[in-house]
N, C-alpha and C positions, 0 to 999 in steps of 0.2 A: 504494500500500500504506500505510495506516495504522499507526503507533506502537503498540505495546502495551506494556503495564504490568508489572510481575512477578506481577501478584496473576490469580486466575483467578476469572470469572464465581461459584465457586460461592464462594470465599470472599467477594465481595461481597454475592453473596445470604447468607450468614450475617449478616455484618453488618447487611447494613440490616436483614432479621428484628428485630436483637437490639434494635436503636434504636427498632421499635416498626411496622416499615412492612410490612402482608399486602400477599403476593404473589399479583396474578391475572392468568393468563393470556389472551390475547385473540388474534384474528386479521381486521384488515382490513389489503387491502395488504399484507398478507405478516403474519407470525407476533412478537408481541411480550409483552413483560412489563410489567407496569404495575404501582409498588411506591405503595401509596397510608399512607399517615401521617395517620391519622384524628384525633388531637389535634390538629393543626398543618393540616390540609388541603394540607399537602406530597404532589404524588407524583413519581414518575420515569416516565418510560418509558424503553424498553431494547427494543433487536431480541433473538428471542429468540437466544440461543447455547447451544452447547456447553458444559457446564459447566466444563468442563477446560480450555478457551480463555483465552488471556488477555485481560485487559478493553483496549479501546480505550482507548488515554490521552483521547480528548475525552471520554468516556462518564466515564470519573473525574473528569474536570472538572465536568460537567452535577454529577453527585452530589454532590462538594465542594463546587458553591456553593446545590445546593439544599439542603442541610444547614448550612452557615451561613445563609442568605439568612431560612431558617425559625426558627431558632436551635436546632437539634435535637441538632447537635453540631459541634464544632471541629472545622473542615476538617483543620487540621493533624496532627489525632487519629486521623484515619479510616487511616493507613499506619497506624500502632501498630496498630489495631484489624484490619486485612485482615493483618498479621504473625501475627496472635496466631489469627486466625480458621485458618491455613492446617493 
């Protein structure tokens, strides 16, 4: 069983939105979300979830460091910002 985060799927799709990154849907190998950051050529992938689910703590990881790695936003910022999104 994997760790989960307090913050849930949808408030993270808020956020990254907010930050700039469209969201599109895809399905090989099973069903996912692919957040792409067309400034930056950042994107994420993500298995798709339940919105209401809470995020995998590695999957917070992936996003915290492809958010700093791109410099799109302070990893440290992103709770503040999934706080505020809920």
């Amino acid at each position: 069983m994997y760790r989960r985060t307090k913050f849930t799927y949808a408030q993270l799709d808020k956020v990254l939105r907010s930050l700039g990154f469209s969201r599109r849907d895809f399905e090989k190998d099973g069903r996912g979300v692919c957040y792409d950051h067309k400034e930056t050529g950042a994107w994420i992938i993500l298995p798709e979830m339940s919105k209401d689910e809470h995020v995998v703590d590695y999957h917070l990881d992936d996003v915290r460091t492809t958010l700093d790695g791109f410099g799109i936003a302070d990893p440290t910022a992103l709770v503040s910002k999934l706080q505020k999104a809920g």
